[in-house]
C-alpha positions in Angstrom: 0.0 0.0 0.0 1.8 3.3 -1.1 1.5 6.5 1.4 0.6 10.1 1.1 2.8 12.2 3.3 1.1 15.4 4.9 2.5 18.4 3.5 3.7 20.7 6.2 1.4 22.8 7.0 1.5 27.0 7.5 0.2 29.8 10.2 -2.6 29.1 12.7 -5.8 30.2 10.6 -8.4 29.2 12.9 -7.8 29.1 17.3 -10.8 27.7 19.3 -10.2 27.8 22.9 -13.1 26.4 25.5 -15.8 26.7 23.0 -19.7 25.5 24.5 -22.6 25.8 22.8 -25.8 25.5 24.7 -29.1 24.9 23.5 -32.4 25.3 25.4 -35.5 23.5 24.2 -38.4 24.2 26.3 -37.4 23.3 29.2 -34.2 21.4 28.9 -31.2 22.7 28.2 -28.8 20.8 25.5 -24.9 21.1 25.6 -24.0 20.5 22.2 -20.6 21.9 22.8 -18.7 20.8 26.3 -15.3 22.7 26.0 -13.9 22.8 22.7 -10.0 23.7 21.6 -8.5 23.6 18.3 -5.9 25.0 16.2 -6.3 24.4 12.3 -3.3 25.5 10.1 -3.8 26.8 6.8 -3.2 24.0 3.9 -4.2 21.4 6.5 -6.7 18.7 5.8 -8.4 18.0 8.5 -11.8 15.3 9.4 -14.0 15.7 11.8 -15.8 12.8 12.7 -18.7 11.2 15.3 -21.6 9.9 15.7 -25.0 11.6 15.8 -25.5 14.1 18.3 -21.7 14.2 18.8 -21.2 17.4 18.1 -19.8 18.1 15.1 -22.4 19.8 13.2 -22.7 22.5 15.9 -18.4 22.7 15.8 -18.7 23.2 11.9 -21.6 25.8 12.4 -18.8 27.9 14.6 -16.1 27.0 13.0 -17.8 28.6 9.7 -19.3 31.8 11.7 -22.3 31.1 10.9 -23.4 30.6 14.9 -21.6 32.1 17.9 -20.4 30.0 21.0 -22.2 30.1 24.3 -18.9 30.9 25.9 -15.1 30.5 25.1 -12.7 31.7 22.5 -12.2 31.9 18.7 -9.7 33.3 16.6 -10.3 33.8 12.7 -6.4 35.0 11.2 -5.7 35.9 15.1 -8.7 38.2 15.5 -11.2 37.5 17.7 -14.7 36.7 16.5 -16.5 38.0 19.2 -15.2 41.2 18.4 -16.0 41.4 14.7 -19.1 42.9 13.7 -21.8 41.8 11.4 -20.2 42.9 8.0 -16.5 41.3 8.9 -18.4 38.0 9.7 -20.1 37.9 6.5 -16.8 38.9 4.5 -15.3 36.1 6.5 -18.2 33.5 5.1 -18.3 35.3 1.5 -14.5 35.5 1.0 -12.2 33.6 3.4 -14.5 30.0 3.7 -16.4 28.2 0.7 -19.1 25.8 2.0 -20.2 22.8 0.6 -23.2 21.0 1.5 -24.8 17.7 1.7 -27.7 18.7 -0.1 -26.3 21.3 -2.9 -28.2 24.1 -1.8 -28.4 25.6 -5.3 -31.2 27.8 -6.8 -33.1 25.4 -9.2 -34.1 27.5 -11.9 -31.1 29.0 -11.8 -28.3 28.2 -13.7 -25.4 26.8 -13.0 -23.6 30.1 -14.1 -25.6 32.0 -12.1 -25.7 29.6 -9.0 -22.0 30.3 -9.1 -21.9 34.0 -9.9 -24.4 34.4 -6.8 -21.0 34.9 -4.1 -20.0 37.5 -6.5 -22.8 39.1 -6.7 -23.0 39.8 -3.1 -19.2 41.1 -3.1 -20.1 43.6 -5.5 -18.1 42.2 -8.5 -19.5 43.7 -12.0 -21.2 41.4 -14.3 -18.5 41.4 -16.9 -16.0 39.9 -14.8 -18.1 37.5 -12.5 -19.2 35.5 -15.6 -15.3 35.4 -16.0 -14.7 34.0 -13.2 -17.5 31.6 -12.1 -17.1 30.1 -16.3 -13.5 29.7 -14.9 -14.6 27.9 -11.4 -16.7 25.7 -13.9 -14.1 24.8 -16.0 -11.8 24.0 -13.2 -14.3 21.1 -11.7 -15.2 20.0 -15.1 -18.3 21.3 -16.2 -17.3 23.9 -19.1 -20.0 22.2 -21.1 -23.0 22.9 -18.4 -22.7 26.3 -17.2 -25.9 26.6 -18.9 -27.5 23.7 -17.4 -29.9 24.0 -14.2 -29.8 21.8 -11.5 -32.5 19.1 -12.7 -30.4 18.8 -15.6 -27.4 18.1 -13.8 -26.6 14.5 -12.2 -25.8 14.2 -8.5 -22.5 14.5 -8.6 -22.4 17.6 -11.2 -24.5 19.0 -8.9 -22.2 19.1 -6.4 -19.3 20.3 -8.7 -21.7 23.0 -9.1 -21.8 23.5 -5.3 -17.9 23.2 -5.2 -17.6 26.1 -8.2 -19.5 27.8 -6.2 -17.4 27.5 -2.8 -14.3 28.0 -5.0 -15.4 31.4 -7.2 -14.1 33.9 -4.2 -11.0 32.4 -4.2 -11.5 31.2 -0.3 -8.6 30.2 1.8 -10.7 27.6 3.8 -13.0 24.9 1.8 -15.9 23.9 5.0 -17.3 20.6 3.1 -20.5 19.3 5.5 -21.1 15.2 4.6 -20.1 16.4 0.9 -21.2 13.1 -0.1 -23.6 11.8 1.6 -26.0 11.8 -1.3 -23.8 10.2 -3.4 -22.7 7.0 -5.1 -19.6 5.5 -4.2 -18.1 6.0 -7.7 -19.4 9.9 -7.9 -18.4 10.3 -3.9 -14.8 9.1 -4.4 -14.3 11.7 -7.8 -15.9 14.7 -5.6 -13.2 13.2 -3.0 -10.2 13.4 -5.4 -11.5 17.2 -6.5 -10.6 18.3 -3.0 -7.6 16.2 -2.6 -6.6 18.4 -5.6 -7.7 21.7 -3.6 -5.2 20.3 -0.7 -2.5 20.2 -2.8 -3.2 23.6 -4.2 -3.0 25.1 -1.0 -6.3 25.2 0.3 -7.2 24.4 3.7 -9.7 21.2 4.1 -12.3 21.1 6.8 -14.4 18.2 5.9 -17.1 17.4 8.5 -18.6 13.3 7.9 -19.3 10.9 9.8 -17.6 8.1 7.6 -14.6 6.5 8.1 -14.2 6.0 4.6 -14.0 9.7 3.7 -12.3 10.4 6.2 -9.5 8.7 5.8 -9.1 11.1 2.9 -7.7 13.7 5.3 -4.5 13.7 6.9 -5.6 14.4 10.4 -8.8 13.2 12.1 -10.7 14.7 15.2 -12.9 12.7 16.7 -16.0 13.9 18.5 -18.2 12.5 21.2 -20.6 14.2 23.5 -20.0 17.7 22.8 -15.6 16.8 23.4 -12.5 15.8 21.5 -12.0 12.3 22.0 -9.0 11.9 19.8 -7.5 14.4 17.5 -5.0 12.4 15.2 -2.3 13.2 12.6 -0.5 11.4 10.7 0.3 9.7 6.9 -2.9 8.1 5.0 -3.4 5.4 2.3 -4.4 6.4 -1.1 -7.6 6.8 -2.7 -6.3 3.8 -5.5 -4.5 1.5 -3.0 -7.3 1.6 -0.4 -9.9 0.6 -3.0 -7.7 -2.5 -4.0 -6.3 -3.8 -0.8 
């Protein structure tokens, strides 16, 4: 079985200190978060794993910005979140992470041009030079010949290239990739898989949030969740896609 070494990997990019995340529902209270801390370099790749109601969901909500933490502390670039107002959070989630989801989240009669242009859109890029770019982000996944295409048209797994374009267009330092495919075949799961083993080795930084061991072995450093901790954070070297499919 051959290896693929982890490449080293740069600055701190993300700090999480002590992070809880509390819940009430009627008249319980639910501590999805117990203490929390974590450094994530940039051009790491990096799992997070567990089992339902672990956790990890909650982690990727605040690890995105798009929920705050009951109480502890997290660094974005070494600024404090809790300090950053509304319009530095959402230039954080528009420019500095790309999501992709389980479920596409793209506009269905929309399309796939404009599902990716939609980012640029909000930053304020003119028309000329967004088609540009999110042809280009199409191009780059594979799907020059369906930026015209709207999502019914589209198989699973273009679908999701879509969704990746659409992460990618900003030129984010961070791809946040939730259960990425959990609504895939095996065959289509393990090519959306080797598009963001490519990412890694561009330079991105992978956080890829699933609950398979299988795709997670895809990283090159897994933390584990259970009950709102870290149960295990590991690092270390990891088969290949090719060799683990034939031994």
């Amino acid at each position: 079985m051959s290896l693929v070494t982890v490449q080293p990997a740069g600055p701190i990019v993300i700090d999480i200190e002590n992070i809880t995340k509390d819940y009430v529902m009627g008249e319980e209270i639910v501590r999805a978060l117990r203490g929390v801390s974590l450094r994530i370099h940039t051009n790491e790749y990096i799992a997070i794993m567990g089992p339902s109601g672990s956790g990890k969901s909650t982690l990727m909500n605040m690890l995105g910005c798009l929920d705050t933490p009951s109480s502890g502390r997290y660094e974005f670039n070494g600024k404090s979140v809790a300090e950053m107002d509304d319009d530095e959070l959402a230039a954080i989630r528009n420019r500095e992470i790309g999501f992709v989801f389980q479920t596409f989240n793209l506009l269905p009669r929309s399309t796939s041009l404009r599902n990716v242009e939609l980012p640029l859109i909000y930053a304020g890029m003119d028309p000329d030079a967004r088609e540009e770019r999110a042809t280009q982000a199409l191009t780059d996944v594979g799907l020059a010949d369906r930026i015209h295409h709207k999502p019914n048209e589209l198989s699973g797994g273009q679908r999701q290239r879509v969704a990746i374009a659409r992460a990618l267009v900003n030129k984010p330092s961070i791809i946040l990739a939730d259960e990425p495919t959990g609504n895939l075949d095996s065959k289509t799961g393990e090519e959306i898989m080797a598009l963001l083993e490519d990412l890694y080795h561009r330079g991105n930084t992978i956080i890829l949030v699933t609950h398979e061991r299988d795709i997670a072995a895809h990283a090159r450093r897994t933390v584990h969740l259970r009950d709102g901790l870290i149960e295990s954070d590991e690092i270390g070297v990891v088969a290949d896609v090719e060799s683990m499919a034939v031994s």
